[in-house]
Each structure stands twice: as structure tokens, then as C-alpha cells.
N, CA and C atoms as an extended XYZ file, in Angstrom:
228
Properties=species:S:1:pos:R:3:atomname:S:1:resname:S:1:resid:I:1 pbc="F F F"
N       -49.617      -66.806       10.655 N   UNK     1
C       -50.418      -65.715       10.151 CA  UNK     1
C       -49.932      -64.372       10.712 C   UNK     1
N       -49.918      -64.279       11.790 N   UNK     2
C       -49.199      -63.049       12.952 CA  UNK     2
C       -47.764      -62.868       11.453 C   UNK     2
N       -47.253      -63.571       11.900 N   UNK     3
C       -45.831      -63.563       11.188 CA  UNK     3
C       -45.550      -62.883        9.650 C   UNK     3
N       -46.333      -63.494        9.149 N   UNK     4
C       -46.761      -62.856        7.746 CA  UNK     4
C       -47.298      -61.408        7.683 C   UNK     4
N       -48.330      -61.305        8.830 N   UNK     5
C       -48.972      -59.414        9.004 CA  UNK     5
C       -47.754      -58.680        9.520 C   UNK     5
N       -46.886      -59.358       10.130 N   UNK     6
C       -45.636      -58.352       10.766 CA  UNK     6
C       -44.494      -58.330        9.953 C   UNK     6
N       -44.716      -59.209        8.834 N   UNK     7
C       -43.620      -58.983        7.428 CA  UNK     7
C       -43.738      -57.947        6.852 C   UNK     7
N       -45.287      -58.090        6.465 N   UNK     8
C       -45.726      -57.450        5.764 CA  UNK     8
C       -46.378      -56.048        6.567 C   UNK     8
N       -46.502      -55.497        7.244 N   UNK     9
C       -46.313      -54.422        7.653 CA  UNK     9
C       -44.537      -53.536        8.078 C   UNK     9
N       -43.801      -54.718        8.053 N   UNK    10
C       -42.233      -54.163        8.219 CA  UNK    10
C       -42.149      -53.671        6.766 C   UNK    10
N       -42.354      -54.316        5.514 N   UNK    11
C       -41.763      -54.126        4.503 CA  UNK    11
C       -42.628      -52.896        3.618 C   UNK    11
N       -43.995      -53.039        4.194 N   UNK    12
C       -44.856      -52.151        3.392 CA  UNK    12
C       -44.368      -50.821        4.367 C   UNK    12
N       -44.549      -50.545        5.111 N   UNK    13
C       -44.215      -49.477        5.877 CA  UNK    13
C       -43.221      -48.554        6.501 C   UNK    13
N       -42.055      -49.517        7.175 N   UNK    14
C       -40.656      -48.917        7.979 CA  UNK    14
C       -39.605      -49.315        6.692 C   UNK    14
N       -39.827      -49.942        5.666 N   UNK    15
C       -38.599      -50.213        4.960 CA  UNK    15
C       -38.826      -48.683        4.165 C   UNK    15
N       -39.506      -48.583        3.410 N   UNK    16
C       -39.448      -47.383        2.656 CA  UNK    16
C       -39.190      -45.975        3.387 C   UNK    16
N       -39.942      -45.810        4.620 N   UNK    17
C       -39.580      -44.798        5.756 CA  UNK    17
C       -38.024      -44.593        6.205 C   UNK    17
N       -37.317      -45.926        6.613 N   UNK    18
C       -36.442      -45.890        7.020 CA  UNK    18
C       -35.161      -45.578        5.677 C   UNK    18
N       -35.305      -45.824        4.366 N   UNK    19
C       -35.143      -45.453        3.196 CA  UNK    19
C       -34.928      -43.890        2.796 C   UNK    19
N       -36.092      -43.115        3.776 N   UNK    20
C       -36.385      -41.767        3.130 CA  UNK    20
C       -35.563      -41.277        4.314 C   UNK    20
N       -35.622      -41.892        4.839 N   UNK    21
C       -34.615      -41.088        6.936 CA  UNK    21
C       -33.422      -40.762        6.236 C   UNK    21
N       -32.815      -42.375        6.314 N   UNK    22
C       -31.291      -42.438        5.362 CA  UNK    22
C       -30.899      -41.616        4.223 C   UNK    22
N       -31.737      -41.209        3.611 N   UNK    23
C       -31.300      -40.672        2.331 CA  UNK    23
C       -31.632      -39.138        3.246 C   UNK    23
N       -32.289      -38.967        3.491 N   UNK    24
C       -32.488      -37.274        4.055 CA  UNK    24
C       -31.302      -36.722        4.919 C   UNK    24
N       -30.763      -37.942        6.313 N   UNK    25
C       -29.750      -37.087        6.664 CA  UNK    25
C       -28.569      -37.472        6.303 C   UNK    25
N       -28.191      -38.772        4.651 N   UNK    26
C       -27.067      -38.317        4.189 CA  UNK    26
C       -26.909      -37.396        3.388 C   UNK    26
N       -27.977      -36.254        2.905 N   UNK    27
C       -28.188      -35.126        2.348 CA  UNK    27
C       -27.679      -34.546        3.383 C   UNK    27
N       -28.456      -34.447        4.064 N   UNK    28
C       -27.773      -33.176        5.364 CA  UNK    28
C       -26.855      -33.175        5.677 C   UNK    28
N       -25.563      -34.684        6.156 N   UNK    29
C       -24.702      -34.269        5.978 CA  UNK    29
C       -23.738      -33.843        4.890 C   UNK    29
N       -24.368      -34.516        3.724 N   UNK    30
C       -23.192      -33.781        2.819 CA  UNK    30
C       -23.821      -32.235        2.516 C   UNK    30
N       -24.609      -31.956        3.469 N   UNK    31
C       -24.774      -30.341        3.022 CA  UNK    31
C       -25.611      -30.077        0.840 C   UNK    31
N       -26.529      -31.192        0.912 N   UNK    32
C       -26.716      -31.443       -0.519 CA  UNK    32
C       -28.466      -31.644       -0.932 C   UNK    32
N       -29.108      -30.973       -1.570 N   UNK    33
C       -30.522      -31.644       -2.147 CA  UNK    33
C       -30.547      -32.929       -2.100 C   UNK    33
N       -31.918      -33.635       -1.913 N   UNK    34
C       -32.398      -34.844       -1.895 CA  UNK    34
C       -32.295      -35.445       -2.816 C   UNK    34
N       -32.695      -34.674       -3.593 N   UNK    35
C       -32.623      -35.221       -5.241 CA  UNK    35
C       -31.537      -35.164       -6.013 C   UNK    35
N       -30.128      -34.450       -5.460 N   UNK    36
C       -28.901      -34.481       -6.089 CA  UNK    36
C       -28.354      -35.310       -5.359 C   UNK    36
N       -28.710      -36.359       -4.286 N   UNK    37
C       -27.998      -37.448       -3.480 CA  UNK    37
C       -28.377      -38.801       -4.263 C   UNK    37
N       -29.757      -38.434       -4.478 N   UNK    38
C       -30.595      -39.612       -6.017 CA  UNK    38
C       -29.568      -39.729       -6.992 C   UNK    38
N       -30.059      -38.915       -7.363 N   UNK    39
C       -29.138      -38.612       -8.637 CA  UNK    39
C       -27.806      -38.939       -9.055 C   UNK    39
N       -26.515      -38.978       -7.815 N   UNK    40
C       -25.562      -38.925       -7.493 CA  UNK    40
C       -25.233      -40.415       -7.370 C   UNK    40
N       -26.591      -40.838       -6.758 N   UNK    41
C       -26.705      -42.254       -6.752 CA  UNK    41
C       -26.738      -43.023       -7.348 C   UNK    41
N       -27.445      -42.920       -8.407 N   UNK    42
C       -27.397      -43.370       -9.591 CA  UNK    42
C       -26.561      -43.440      -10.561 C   UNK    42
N       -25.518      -42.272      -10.577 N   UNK    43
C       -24.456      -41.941      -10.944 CA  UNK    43
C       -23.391      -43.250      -10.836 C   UNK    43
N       -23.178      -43.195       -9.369 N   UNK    44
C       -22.169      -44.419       -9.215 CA  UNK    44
C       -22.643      -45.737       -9.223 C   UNK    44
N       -24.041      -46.007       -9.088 N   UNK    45
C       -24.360      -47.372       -9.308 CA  UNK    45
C       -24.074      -47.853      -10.862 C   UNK    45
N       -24.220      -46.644      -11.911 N   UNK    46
C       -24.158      -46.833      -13.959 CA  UNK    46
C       -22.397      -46.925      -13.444 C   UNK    46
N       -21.590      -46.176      -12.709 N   UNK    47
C       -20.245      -45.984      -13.112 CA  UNK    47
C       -19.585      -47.903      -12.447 C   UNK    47
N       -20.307      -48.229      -11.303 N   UNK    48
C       -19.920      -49.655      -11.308 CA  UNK    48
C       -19.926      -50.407      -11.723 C   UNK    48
N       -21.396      -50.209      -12.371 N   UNK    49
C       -21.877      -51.574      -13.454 CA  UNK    49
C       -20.999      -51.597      -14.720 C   UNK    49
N       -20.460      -50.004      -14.968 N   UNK    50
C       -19.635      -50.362      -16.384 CA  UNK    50
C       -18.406      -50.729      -15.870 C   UNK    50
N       -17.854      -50.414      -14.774 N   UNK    51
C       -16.238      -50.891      -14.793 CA  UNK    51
C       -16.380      -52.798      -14.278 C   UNK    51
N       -17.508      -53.162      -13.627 N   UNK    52
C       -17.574      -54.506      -13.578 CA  UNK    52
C       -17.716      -55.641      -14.963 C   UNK    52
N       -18.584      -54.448      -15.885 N   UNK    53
C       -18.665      -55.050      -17.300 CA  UNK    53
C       -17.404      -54.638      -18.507 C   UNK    53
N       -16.188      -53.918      -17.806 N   UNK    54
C       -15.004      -53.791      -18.643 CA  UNK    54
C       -13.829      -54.406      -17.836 C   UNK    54
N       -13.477      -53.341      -16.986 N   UNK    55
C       -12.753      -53.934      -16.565 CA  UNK    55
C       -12.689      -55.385      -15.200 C   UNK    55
N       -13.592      -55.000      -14.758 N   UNK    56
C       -13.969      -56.373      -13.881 CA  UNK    56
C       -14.147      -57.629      -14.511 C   UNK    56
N       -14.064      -58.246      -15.368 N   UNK    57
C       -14.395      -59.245      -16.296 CA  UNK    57
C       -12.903      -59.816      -16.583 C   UNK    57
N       -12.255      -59.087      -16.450 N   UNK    58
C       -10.617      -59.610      -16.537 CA  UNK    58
C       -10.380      -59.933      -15.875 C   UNK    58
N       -10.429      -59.003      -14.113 N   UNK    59
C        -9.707      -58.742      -13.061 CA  UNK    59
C       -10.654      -60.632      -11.910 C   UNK    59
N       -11.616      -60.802      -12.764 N   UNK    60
C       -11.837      -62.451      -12.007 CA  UNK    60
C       -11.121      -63.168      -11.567 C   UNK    60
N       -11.313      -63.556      -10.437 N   UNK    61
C       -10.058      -64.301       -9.835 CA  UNK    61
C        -9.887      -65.517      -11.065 C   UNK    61
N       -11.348      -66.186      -11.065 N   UNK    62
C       -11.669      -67.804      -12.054 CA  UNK    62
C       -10.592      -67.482      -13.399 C   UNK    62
N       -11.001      -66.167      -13.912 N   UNK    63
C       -10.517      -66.016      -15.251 CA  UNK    63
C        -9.108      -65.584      -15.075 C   UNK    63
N        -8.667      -65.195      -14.257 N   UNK    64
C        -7.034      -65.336      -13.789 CA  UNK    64
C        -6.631      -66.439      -13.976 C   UNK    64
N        -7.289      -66.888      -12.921 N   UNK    65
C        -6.148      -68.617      -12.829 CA  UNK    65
C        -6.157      -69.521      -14.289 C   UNK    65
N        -6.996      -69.261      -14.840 N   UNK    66
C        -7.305      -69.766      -15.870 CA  UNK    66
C        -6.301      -69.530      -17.020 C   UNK    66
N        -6.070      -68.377      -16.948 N   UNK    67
C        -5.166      -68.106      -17.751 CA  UNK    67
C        -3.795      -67.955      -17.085 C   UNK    67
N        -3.715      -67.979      -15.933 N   UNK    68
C        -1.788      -68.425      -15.299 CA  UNK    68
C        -1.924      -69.828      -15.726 C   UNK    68
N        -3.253      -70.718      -15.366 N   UNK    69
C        -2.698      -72.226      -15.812 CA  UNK    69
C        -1.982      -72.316      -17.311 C   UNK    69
N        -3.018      -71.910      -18.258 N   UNK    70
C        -2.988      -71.828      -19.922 CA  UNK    70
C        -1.281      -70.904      -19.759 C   UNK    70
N        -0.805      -70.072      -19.294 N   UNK    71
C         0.040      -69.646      -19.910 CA  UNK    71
C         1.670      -70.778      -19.173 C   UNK    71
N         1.492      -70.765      -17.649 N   UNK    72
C         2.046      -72.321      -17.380 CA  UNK    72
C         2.316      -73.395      -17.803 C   UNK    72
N         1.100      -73.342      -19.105 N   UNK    73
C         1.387      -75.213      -19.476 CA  UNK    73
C         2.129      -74.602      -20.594 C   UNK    73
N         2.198      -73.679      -21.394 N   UNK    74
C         2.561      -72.738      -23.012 CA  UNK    74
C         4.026      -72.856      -22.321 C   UNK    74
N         4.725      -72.940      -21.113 N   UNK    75
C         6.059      -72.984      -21.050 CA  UNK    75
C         6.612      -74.237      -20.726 C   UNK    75
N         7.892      -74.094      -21.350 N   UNK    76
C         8.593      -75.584      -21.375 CA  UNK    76
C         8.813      -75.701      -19.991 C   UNK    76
């Protein structure tokens, strides 16, 4: 029970705090608004997700080998 109130006071409380710390003095150091570090953030999380859904989808190791085998067996 203890265990569960001290989860749940870590997660309801110091996670989001410690969230707003982090984001405040990597603003400060990049010399930048709070909300243009958000923002910025978001930025590169859309720019990963698309190069994992274009070009990352090739670059698979699984789907590599897969196709050195397939092109391996295609030679005499």
C-alpha cells in the first residue's frame, strides 16, 4: 500500500515538475522561449517519425538481409 502512495505521488507530482525544470533550463540554455523549445520539439519528433516511415523501412537490418539472401540465391 505504502508502495503504491509513493508511485503514485512520484508520478502525479515530481514527474511532471521535473519535466517543466528540464524543459525550462534547456530553454535557457539555448537562450530560447519555452514554447519555441515545445514547438521545436515537436518539430523533430513529426521529422523522425517520417524518415522512420520512408526511409527507415528500407534501411532494416531484417529487410536487408532479406533481400542480400533473395538477391544471393538470383545468382548462379
Amino acid at each position: 500500500m505504502i508502495a503504491l502512495l509513493l508511485y503514485r505521488t512520484i508520478a502525479d507530482h515530481l514527474v511532471p515538475w521535473a519535466l517543466a525544470l528540464a524543459t525550462r533550463m534547456l530553454a535557457r540554455s539555448l537562450n530560447m522561449p519555452e514554447p519555441l523549445v515545445h514547438s521545436t520539439g515537436d518539430y523533430v519528433v513529426a521529422q523522425v517519425i517520417a524518415f522512420e516511415h520512408g526511409v527507415g523501412r528500407t534501411l532494416c537490418p531484417y529487410r536487408l538481409a532479406r533481400r542480400l539472401r533473395a538477391w544471393w540465391r538470383g545468382r548462379p
